[in-house]
N, C-alpha and C positions, 0 to 999 in steps of 0.2 A: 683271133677271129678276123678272114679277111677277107673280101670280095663278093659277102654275103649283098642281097638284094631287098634293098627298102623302096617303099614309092610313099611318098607324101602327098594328101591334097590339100589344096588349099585353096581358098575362096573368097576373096576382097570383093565389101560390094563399093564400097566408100571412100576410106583413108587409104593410107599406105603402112600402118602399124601389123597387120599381120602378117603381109609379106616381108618386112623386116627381120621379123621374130623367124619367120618359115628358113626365109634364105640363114640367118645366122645357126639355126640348127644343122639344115641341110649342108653348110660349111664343115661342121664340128664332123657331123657324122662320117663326111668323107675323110677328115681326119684320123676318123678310127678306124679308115680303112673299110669302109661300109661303100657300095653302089648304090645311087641313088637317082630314082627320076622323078623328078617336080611335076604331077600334071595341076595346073594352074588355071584356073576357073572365071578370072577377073579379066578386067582389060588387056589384049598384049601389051606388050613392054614394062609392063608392073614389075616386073621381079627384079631385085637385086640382086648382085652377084652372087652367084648359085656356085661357085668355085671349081666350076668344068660338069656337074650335075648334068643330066639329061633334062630338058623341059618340053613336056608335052602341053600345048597351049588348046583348051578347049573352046568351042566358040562361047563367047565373053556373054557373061553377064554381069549386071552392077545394078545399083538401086538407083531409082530412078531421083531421087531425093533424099534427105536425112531423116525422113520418116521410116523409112527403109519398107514401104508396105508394098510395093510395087517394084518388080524385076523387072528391066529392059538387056534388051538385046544391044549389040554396039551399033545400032542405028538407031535408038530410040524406042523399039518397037517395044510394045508388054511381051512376054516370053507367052507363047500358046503350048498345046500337046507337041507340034511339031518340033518346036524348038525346043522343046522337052526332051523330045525321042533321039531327035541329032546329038544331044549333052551326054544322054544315056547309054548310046550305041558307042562314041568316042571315047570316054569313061572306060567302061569295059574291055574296049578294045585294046584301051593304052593297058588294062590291068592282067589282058593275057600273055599283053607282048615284055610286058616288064618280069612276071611269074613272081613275084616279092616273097620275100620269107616275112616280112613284117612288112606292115599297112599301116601309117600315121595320118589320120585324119582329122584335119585341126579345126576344134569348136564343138563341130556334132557331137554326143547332139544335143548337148546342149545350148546350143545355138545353130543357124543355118536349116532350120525348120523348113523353112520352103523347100530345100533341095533334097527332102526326102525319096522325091522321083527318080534320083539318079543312085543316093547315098545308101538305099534301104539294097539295091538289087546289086549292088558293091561289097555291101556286106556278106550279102548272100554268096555271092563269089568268091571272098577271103576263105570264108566259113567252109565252103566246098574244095576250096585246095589245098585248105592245113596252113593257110598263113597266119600267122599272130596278128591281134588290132591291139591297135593303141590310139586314144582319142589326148590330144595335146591340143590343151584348155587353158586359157591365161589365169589367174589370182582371183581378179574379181568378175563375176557373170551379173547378166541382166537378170535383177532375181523375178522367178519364178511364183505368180503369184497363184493361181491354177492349182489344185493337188493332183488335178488330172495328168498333167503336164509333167510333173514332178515322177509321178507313177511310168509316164511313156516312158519317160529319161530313163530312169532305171530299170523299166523293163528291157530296151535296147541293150544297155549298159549291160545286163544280164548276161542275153543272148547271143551277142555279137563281138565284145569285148572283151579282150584277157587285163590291161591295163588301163587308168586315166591319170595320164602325165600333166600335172600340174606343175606350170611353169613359174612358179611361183617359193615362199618361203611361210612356214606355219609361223613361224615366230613377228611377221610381221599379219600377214589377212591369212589364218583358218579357210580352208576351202568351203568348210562349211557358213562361215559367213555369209555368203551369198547363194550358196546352195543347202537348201534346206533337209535335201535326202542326202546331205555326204555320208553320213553314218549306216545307212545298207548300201554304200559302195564300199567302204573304208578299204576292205582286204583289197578293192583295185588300184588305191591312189598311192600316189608317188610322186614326190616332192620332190623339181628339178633344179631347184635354182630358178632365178629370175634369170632369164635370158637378157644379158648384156654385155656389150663390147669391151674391150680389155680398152684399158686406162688411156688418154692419147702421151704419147711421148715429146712434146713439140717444144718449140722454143720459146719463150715468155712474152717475144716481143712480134706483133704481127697482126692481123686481125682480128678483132674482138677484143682487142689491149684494153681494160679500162673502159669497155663499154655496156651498155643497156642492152641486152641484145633479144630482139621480143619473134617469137615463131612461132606460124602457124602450123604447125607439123604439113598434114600435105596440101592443106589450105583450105577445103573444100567447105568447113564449116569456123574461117578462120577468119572471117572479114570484119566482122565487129570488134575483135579484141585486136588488129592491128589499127585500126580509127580511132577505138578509146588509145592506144597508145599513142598515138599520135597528141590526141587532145590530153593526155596528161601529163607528158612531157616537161610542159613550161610550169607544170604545178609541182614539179620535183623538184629535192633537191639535186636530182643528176640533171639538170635543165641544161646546162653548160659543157655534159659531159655527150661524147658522140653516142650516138643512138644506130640501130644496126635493125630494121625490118627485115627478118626473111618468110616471104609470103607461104612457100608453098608451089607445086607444080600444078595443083589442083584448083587454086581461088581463081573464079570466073572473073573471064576478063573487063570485065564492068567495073568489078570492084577493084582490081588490077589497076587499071585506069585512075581510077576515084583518090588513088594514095598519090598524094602530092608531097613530096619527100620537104622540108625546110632546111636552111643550112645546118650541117650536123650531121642529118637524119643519108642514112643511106640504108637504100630498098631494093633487093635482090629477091630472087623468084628461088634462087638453090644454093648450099653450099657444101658443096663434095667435102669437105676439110669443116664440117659443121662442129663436129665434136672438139678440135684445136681451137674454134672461135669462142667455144661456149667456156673451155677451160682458161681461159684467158681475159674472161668478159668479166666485169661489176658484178651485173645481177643478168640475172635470166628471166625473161617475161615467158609466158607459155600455156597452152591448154595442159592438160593430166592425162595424156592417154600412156599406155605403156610402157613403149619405147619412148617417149618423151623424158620421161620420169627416171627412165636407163640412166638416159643422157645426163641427167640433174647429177646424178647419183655417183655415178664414176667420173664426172669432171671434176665434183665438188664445190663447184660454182653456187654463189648465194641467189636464191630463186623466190618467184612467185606465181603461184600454179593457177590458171581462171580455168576451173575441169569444165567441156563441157559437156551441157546436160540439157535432154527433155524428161517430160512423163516415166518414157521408159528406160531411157539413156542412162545411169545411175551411176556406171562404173567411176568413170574419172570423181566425180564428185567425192565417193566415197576411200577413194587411193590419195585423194588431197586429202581428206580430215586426216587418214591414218598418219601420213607422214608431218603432216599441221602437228597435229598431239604429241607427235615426236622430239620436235624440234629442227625438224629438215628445213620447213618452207615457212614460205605465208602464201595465204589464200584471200581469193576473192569467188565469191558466189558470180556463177553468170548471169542471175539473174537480178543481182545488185549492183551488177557492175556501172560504172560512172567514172569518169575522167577522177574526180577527187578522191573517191574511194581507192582506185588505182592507184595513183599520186601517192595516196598514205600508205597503200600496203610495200610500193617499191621503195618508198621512205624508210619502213620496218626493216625491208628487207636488208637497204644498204649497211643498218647500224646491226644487223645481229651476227653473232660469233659465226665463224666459218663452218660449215658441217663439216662434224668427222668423219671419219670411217663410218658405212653405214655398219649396222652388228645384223646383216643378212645375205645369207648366199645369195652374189651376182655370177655364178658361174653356169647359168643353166645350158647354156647351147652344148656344155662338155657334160654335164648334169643328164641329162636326154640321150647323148649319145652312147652315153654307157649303158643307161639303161634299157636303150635299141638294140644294146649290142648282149646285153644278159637277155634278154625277150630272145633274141635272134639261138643264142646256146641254150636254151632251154628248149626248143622247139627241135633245136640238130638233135639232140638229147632225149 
């Protein structure tokens, strides 16, 4: 199978965790010898490398905050009908010009509810040219408290959907776990693997050697757990050991500012070669979002995960306990968090055994692509 035509969409309103996830598949699947065009919904220059992919950039939207209730435009603006109808008409148009045999629409719908506006009349367009959909959904979802809700989900999922590619592993979170209606989907889901990057190969000695090394993933909601790290430092026993802040491209520059690095401590915005620093480091300080957790996972660095969380926010929290119970990490609640509390958990973490081998598919991005690529022969078929 070769040359066939996939189009991906994909929709950041906040971090940079899905675009991660997007672009590592989009990688894989050119590797199967698949065409692929990214159209990309978030801010431009979000994406990571796309490995020669086409990328159709829509005019941007993000949230205005980590409430996530409110969509602006890339000037701030709330998004009106207008700027409704420009996303919709660009949408469409990228999706007659790309003609895909397969549609990957990552989250919807179970999540990305707002962009119903664009995604429902998208659908409708797959559905009219005989293209296959597949919705590629991470492990854990914001559960769904609504039956109403629950009912949309799957009536879309009915109508519109041949697959739900879960990027994920049963043997560590059940899709059902946080979805409550997985079982009148079941005959759709499929089980990709956790999307994450092959192991680093690097040298022992280098950056990150023996260090604490504490990340905000893209920072945006990362400015407290780099200050407590700061304030708990001197209540470590790694006090003496160098310290490694990577903020994030995302942390507002206020709080950018605010971090007064002490001797030891060194504070960077980004580290291209993240994953060599992390396999080389003491422990790992970190929030719990997906790709983060990749990172823990195939460096096999000693960690400790502060997921965070609001009201509705739940994922990471809940991807901390799981691998907590395991024996992977230690945790700290964010909303416990405290310099001494910190302090104790990097404490735990320095004395505990090395993680092994995790016992769960990390091979999803090749995981996905196969199964784009069976979607794609069953449809020639």
């Amino acid at each position: 199978m070769s040359g066939g035509a996939v189009m991906v969409y994909v929709q950041h309103l906040l971090g940079i965790g899905h675009q991660m996830r997007a672009a590592a598949i989009i990688r894989a699947m050119q590797a199967h010898g698949l065409a692929v065009t990214c159209v990309s919904g978030g801010e431009p220059g979000g994406m990571p490398d796309l490995g020669g992919a086409r990328l159709v950039q829509l005019p941007p939207i993000r949230a205005a905050d980590a409430s996530f209730r409110r969509l602006v435009d890339a000037d701030g603006r709330e998004i009106d009908e207008v700027g409704r109808e420009r996303r919709r008409a660009a949408l469409l148009a990228a999706f007659v010009e790309t003609r895909p045999e397969v549609l990957l629409i990552e989250t919807f719908p179970f999540g990305r509810w707002q962009f119903r506006f664009e995604l429902l009349p998208l659908l409708q367009a797959a559905r009219e040219s005989g293209a296959w959909v597949a919705s590629s959904v991470r492990d854990i979802l914001v559960e769904k408290k609504k039956p109403e809700r629950l009912d949309a989900i799957v009536a879309i999922l009915r109508r519109s959907f041949d697959a739900v590619l879960v990027h994920g592993d049963a043997r560590l979170v059940p899709f059902g776990t946080t979805f409550a209606a997985a079982d009148r989907i079941a005959d759709l889901i499929r089980y990709t693997g956790y999307v994450a990057p092959a192991p680093p190969d690097c040298a022992p000695n280098g950056p990150g050697a023996g260090e604490v090394v504490v990340a905000a993933g893209g920072g945006a909601v990362g400015g407290a757990l780099l200050r407590m790290a700061l304030a708990a430092r001197p209540l470590t026993r790694m006090a003496d050991a160098p310290w490694r802040l990577i903020t994030g491209p995302n942390l507002p520059a206020a709080e950018r500012r605010a971090l007064v690095a002490p001797a030891g401590v060194t504070i960077e915005t980004l580290r291209h070669d993240y994953r060599d620093v992390l396999s080389r480091a003491a422990i790992s300080v970190s929030q719990a979002g997906y790709n983060t957790v990749m990172d823990i996972l195939i460096t096999g660095v000693r960690a400790v995960l502060v997921p965070f969380s609001t009201s509705t926010e739940t994922e990471q929290t809940l991807r901390a306990r799981l691998l907590a119970e395991r024996g992977c990490v230690r945790t700290v609640s964010e909303a416990g968090l405290s310099a001494p509390v910190l302090a104790t958990a990097i404490d735990g973490a320095a004395v505990m055994p090395p993680p092994g081998p995790p016992a769960f598919d990390l091979d999803g991005a090749n995981g996905t692509a196969r199964i784009v690529a069976e979607l794609m022969a069953c449809r020639r078929a």
